[in-house]
Structures are given as C-alpha cells and as structure tokens.
The first five atom37 places (N, CA, C, CB, O) and aatype in JSON, in Angstrom:
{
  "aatype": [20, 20, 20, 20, 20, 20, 20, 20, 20, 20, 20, 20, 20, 20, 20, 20, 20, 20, 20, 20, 20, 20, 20, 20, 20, 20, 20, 20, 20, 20, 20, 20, 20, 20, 20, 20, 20, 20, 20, 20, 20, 20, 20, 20, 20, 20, 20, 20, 20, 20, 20, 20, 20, 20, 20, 20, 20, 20, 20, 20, 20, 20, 20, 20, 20, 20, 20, 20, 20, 20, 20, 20, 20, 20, 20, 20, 20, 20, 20, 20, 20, 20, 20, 20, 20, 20, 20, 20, 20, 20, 20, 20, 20, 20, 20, 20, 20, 20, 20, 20, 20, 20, 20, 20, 20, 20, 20, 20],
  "atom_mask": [
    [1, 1, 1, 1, 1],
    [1, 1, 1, 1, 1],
    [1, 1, 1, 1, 1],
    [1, 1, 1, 1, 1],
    [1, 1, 1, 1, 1],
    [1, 1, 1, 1, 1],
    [1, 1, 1, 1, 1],
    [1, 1, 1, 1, 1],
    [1, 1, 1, 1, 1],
    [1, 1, 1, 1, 1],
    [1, 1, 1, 1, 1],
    [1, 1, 1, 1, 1],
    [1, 1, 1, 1, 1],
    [1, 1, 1, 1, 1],
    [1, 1, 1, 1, 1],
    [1, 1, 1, 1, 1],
    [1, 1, 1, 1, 1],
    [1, 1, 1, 1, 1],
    [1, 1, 1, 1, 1],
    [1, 1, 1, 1, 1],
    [1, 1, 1, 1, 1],
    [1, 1, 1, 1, 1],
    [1, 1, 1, 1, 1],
    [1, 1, 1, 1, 1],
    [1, 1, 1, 1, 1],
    [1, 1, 1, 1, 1],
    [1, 1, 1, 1, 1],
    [1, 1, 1, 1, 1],
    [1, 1, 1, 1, 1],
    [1, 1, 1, 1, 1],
    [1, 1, 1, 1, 1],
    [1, 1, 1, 1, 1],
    [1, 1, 1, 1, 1],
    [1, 1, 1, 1, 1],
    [1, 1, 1, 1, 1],
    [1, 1, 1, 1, 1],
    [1, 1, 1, 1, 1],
    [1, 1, 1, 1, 1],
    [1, 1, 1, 1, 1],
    [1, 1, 1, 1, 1],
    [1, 1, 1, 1, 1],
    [1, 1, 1, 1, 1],
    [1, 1, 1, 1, 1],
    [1, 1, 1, 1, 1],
    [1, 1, 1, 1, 1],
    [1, 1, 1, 1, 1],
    [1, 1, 1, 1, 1],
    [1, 1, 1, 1, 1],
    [1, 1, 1, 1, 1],
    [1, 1, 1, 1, 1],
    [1, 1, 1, 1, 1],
    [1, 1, 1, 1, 1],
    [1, 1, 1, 1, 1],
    [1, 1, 1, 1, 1],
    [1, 1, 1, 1, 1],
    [1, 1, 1, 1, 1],
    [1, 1, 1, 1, 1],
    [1, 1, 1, 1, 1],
    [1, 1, 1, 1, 1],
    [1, 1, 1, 1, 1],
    [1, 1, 1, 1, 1],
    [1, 1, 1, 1, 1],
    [1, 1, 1, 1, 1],
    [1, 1, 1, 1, 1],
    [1, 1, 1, 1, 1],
    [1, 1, 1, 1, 1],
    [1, 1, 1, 1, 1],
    [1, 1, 1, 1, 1],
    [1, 1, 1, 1, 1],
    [1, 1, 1, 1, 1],
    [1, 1, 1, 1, 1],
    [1, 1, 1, 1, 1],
    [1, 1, 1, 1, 1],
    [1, 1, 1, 1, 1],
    [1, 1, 1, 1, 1],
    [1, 1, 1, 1, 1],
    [1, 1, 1, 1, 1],
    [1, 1, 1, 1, 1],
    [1, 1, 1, 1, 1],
    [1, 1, 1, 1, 1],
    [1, 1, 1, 1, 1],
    [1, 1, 1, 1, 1],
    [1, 1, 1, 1, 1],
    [1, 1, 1, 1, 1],
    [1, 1, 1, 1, 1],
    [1, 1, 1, 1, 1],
    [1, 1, 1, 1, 1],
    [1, 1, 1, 1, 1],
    [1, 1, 1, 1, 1],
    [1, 1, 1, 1, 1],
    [1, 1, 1, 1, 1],
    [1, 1, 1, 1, 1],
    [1, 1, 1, 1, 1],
    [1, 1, 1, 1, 1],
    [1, 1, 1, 1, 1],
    [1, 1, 1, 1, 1],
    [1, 1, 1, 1, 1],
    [1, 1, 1, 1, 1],
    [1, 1, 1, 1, 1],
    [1, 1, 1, 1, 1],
    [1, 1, 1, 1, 1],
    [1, 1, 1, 1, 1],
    [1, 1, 1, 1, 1],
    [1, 1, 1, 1, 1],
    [1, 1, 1, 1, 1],
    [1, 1, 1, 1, 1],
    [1, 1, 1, 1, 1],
    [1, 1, 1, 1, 1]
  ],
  "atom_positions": [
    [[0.85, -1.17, 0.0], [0.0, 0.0, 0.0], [0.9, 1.23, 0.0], [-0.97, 0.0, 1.22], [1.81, 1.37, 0.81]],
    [[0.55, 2.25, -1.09], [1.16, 3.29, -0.76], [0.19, 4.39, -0.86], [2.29, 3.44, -1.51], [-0.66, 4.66, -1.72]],
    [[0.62, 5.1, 0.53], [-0.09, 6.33, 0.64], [0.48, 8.05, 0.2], [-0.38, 6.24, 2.07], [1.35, 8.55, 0.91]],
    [[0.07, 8.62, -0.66], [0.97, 10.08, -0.81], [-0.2, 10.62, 0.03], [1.35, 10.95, -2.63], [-1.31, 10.37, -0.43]],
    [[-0.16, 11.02, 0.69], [-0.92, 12.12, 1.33], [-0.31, 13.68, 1.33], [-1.1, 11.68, 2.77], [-0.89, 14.67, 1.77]],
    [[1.03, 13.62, 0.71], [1.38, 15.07, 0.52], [2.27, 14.65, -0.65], [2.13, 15.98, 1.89], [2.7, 13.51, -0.83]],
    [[2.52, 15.93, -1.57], [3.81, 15.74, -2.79], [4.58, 15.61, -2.08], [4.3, 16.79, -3.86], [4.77, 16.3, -1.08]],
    [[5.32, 14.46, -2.52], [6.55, 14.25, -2.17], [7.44, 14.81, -3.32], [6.74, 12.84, -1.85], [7.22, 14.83, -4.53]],
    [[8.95, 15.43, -2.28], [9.88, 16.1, -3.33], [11.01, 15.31, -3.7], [10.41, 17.39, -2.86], [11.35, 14.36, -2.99]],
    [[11.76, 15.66, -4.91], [12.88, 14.84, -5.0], [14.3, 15.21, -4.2], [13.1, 14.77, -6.39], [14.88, 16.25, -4.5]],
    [[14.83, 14.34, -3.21], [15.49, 15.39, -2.58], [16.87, 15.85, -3.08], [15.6, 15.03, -1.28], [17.73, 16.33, -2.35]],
    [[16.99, 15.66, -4.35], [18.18, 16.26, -5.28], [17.9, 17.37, -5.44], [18.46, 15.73, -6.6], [18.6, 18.24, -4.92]],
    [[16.59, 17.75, -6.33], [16.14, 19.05, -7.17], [15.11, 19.43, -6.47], [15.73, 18.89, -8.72], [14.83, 20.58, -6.8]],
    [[14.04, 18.84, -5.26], [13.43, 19.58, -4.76], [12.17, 19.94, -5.36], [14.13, 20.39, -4.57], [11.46, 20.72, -4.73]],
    [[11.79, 19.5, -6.43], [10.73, 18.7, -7.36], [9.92, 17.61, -6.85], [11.4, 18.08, -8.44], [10.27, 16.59, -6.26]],
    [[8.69, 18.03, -7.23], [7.27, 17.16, -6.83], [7.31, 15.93, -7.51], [5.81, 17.88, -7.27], [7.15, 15.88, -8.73]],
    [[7.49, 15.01, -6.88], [7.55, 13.77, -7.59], [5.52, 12.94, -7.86], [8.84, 12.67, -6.36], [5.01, 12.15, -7.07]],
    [[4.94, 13.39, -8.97], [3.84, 12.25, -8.73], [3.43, 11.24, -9.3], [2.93, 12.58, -8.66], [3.87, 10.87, -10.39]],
    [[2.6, 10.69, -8.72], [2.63, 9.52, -9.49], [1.84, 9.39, -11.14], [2.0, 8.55, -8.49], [1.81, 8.33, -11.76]],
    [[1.35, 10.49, -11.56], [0.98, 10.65, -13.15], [2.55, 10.37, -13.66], [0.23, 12.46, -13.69], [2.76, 9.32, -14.27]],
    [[3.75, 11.38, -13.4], [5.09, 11.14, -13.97], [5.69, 9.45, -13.37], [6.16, 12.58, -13.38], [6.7, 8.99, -13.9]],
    [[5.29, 9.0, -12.74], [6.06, 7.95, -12.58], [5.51, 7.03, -13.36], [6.24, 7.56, -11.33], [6.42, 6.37, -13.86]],
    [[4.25, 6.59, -13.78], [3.51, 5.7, -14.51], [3.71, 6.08, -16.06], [2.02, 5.74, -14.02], [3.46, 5.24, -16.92]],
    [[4.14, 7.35, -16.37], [4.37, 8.39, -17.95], [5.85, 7.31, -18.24], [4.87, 10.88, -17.64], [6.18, 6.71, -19.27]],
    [[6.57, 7.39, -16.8], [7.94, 6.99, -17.56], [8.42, 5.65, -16.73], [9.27, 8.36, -17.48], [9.57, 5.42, -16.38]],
    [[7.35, 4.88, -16.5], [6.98, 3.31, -16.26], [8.15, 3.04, -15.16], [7.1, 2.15, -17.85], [8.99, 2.16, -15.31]],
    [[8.1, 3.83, -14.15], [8.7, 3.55, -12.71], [7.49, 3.58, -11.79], [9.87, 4.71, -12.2], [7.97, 4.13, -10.8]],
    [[6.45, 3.38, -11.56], [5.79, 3.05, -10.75], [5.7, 1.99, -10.11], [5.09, 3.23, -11.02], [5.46, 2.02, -8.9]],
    [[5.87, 0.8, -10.8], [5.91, -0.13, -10.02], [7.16, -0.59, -9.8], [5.15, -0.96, -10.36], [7.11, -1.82, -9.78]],
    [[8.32, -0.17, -9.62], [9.46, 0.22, -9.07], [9.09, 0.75, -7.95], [10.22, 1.01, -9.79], [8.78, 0.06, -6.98]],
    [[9.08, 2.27, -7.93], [8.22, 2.96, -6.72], [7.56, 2.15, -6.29], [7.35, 4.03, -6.94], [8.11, 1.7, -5.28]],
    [[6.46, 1.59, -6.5], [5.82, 0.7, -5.43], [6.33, -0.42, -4.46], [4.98, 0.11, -6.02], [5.97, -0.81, -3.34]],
    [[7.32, -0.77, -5.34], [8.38, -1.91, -4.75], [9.48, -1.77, -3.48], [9.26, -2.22, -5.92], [10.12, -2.54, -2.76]],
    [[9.29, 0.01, -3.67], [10.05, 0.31, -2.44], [11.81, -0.23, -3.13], [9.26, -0.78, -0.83], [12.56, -1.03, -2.57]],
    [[12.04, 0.37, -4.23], [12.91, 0.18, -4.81], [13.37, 1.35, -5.4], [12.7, -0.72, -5.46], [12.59, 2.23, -5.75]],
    [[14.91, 1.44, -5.56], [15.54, 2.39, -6.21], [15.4, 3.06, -7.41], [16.39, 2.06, -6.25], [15.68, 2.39, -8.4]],
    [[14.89, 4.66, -7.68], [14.49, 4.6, -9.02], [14.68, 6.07, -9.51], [13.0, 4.03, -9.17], [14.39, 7.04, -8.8]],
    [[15.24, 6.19, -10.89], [15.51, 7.95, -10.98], [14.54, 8.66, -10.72], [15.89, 8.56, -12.28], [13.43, 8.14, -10.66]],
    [[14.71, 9.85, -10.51], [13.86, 11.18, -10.37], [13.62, 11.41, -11.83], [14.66, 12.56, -9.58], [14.49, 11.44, -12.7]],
    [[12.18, 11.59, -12.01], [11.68, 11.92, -13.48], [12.28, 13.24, -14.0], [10.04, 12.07, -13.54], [12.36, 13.46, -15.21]],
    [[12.72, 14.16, -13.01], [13.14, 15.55, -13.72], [14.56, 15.24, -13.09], [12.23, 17.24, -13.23], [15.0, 16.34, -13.44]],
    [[15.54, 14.72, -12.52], [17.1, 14.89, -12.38], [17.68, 13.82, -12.81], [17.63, 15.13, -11.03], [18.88, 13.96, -13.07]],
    [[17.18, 12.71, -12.97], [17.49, 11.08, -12.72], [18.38, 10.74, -11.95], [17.86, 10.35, -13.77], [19.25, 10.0, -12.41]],
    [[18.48, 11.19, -10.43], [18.92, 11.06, -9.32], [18.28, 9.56, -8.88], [18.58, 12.32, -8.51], [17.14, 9.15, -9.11]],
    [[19.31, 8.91, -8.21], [18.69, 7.72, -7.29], [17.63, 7.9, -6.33], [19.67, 7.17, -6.49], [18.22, 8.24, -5.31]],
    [[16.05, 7.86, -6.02], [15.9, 8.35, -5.06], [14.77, 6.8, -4.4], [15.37, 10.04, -5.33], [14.45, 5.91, -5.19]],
    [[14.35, 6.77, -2.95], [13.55, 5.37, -2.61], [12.7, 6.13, -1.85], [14.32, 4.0, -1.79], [13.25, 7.02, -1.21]],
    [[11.49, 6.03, -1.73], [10.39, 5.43, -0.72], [10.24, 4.88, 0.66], [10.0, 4.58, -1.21], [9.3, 4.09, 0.8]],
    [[11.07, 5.16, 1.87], [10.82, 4.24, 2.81], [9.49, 3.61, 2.97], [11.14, 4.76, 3.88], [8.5, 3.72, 2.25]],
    [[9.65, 2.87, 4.12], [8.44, 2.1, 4.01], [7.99, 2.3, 5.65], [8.72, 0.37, 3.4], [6.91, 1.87, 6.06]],
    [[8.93, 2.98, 6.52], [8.87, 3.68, 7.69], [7.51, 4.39, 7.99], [9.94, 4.61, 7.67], [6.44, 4.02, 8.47]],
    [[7.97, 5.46, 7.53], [6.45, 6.5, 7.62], [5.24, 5.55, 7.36], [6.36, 7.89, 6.23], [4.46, 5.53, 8.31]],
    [[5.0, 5.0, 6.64], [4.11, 4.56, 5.68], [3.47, 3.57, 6.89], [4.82, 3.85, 4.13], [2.35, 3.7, 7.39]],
    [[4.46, 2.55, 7.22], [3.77, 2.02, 8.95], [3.55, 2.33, 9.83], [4.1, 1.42, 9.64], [3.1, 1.48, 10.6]],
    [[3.75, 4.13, 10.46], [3.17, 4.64, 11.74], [1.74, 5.53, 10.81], [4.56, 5.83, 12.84], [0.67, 5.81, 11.34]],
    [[2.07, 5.81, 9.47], [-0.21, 5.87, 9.24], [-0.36, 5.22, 9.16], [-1.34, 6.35, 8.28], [-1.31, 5.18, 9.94]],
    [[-0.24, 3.68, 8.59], [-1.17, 2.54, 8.8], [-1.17, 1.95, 10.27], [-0.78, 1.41, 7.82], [-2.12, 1.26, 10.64]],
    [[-0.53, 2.12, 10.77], [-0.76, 2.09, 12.48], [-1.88, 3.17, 12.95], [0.8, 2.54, 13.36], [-3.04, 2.96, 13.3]],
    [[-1.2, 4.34, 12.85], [-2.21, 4.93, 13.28], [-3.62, 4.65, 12.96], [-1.97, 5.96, 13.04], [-4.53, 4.51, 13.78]],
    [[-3.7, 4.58, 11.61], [-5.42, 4.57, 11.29], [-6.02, 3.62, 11.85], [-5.89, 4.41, 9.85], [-7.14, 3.87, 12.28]],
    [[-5.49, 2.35, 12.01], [-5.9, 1.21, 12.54], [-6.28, 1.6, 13.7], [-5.04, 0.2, 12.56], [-7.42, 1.21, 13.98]],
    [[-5.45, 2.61, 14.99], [-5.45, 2.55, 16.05], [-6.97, 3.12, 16.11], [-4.28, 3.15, 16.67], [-7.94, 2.47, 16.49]],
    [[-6.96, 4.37, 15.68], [-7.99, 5.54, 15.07], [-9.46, 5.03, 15.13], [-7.63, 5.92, 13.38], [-10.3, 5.11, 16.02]],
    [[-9.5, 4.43, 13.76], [-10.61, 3.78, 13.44], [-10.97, 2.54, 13.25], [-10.9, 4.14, 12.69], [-11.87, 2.25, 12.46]],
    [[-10.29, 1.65, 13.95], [-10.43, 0.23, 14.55], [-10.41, -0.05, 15.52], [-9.81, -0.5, 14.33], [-11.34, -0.75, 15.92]],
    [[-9.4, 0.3, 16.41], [-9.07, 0.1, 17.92], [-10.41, 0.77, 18.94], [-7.44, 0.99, 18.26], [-11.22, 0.12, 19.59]],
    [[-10.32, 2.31, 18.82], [-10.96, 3.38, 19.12], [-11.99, 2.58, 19.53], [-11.16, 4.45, 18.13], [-12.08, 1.85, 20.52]],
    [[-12.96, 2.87, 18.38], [-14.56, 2.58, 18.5], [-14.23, 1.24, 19.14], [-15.64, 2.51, 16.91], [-14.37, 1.38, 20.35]],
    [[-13.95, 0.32, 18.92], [-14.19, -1.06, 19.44], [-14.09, -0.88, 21.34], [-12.8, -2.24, 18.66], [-14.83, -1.23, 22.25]],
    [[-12.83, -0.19, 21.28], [-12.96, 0.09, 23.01], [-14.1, 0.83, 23.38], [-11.71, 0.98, 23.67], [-14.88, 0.36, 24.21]],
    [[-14.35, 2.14, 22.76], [-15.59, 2.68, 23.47], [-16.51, 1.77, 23.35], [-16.14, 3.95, 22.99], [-17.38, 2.05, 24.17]],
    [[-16.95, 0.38, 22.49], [-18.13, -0.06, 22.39], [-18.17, -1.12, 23.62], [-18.41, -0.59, 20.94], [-19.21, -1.11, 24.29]],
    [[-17.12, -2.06, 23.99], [-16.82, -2.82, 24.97], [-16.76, -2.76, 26.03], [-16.18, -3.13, 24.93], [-17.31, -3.33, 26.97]],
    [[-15.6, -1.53, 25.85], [-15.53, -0.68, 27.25], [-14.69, -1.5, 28.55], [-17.27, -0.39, 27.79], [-14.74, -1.43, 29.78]],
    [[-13.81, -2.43, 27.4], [-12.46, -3.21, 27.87], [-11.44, -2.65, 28.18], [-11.94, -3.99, 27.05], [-10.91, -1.77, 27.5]],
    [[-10.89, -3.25, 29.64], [-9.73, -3.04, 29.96], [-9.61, -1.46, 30.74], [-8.94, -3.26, 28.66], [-8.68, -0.91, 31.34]],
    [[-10.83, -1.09, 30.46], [-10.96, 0.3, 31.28], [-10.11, 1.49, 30.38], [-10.2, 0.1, 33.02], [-9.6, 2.32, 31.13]],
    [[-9.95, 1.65, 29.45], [-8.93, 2.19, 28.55], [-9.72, 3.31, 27.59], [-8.21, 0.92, 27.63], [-10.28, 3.0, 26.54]],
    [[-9.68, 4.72, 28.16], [-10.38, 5.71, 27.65], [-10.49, 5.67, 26.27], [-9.92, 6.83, 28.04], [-9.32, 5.55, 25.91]],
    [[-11.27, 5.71, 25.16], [-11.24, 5.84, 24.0], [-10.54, 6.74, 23.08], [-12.15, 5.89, 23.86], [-9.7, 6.63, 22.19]],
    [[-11.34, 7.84, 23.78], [-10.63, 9.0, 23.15], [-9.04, 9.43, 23.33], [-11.36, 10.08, 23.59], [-8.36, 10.27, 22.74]],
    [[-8.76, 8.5, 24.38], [-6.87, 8.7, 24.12], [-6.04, 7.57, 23.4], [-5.99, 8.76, 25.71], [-4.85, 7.42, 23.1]],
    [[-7.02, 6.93, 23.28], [-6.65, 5.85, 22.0], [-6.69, 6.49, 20.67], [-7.74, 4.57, 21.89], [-5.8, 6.6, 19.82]],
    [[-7.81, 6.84, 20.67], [-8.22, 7.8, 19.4], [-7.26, 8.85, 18.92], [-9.48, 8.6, 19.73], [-6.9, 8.94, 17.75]],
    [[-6.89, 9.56, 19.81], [-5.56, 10.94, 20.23], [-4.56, 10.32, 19.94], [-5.25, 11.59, 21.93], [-3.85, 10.84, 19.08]],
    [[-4.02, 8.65, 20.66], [-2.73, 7.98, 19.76], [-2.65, 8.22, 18.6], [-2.63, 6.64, 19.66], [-1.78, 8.88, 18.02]],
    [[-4.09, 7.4, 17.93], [-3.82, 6.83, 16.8], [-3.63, 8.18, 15.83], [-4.99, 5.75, 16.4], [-2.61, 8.22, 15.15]],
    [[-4.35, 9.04, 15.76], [-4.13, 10.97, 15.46], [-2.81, 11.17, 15.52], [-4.81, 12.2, 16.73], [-2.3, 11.37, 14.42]],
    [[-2.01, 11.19, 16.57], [-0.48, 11.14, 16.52], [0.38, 10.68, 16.04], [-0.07, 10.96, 17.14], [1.42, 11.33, 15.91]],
    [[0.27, 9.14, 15.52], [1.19, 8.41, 15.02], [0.71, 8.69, 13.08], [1.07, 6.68, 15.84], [1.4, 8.7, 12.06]],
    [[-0.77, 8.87, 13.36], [-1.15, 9.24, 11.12], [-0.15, 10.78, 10.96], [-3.89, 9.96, 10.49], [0.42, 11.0, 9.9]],
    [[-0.03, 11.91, 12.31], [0.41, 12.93, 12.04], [2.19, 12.87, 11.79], [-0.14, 13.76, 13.1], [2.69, 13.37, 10.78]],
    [[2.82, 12.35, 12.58], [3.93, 11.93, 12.78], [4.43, 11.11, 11.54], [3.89, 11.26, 13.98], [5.53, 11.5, 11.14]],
    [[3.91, 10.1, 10.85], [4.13, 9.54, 9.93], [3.91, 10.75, 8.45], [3.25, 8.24, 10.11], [4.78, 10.73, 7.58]],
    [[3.26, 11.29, 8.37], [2.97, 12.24, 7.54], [4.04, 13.14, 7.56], [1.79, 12.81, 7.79], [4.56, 13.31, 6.45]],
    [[4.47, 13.7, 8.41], [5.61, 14.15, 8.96], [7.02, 13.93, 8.21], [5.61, 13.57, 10.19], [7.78, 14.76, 7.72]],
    [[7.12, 12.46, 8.28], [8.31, 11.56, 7.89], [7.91, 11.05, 6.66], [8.67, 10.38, 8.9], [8.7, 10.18, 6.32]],
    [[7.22, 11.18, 6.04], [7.07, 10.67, 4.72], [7.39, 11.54, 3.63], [5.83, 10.25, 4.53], [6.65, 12.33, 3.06]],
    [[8.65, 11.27, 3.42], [9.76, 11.35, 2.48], [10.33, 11.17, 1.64], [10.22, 11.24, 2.54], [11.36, 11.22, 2.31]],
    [[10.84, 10.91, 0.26], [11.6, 10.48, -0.24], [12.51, 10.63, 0.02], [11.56, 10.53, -0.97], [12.65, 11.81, 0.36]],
    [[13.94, 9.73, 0.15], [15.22, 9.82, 0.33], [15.99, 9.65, -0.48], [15.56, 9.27, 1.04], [15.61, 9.08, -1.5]],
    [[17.23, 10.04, -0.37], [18.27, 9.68, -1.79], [19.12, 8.6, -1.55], [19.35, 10.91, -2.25], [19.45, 8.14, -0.46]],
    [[19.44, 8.24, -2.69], [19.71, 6.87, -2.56], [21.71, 6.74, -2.99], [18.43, 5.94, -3.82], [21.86, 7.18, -4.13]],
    [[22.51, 6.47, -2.64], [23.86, 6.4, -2.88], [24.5, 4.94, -3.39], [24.46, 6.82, -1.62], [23.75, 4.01, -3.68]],
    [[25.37, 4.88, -3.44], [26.39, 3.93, -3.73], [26.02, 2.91, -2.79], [27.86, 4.44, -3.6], [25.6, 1.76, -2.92]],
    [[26.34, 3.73, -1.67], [26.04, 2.2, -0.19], [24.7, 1.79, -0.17], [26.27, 2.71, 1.77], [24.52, 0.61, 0.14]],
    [[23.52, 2.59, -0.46], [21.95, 1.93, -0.33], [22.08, 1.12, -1.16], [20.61, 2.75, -0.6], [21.57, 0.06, -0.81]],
    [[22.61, 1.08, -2.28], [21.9, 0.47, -3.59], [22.84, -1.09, -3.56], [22.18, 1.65, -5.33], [22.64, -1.95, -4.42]]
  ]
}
C-alpha cells in the first residue's frame, strides 16, 4: 500500500515527484516496490521508505479500529478518546516523515 498524502519532493532538485510522472515513464511499479528509481526531472537515485508509511497505517488502525471497538466494549478500562488521540499522533507523525530519500552507492 502506498499512501501520498502530501507531494513528495525529490530530494536532489526539490521537485514534486507524482505519481501521473512515474507511470508516464513506467517507474511506478518500481516505486511501489520500495525500490531504487531515478527522479523523473534529475534522474537522481531516489527510494520510498516504508517507515512512515507504517506509523499511518498504524495509526489509522489505532484511530478507526481500535478506538470505536474500546468505546463499544468498554475493555480493559482504557479511555477511547486517548486511544483515538494515539492513533491521530502516530497518522500525524508519519505524515511528517514521509519522504523520499536519496539513494547512494552504499543503499543500492
């Protein structure tokens, strides 16, 4: 799963990388692979972690899975809404960190 929830830039040139240009010049599913792949405008090495990408899918889970299920149970004694406030923190935080990085000699 990949989520852009913001343009991501290339961090050579500082250029919006999206995914219309990555599918134009058939690196998308590269990109998706979480694999090494030029920048459509520098052809710089650049990757995808896969970091960020697991504290929003954490979060949301926490959010809108976890959440409601505790307020409905009402297990473990465990306020909802600061479950809810986690899971908010970790989608913000990941958003945060969701990056492209550049990629060198030693990554690759």
């Amino acid at each position: 799963m990949s989520l852009i929830l913001s343009r991501l830039k290339c961090p050579w040139c500082e250029t919006p990388v999206t995914k219309a240009e990555l599918k134009e010049k058939n690196l998308l599913q590269v990109y998706l692979k979480r694999q090494a792949f030029p920048c459509p405008h520098c052809n710089q090495s650049i990757t995808l972690p896969e970091r960020a990408e697991k504290m929003i899918s954490s979060g949301l889970f926490v959010s809108v899975f976890l959440a409601p299920v505790f307020a409905y149970g009402g297990w473990l004694s465990i306020n909802p809404a600061l479950l809810f406030s986690l899971g908010v923190a970790l989608v913000l935080t990941g958003v945060y960190f969701q990056k492209l990085q550049k990629v060198t000699a030693s990554h690759e």
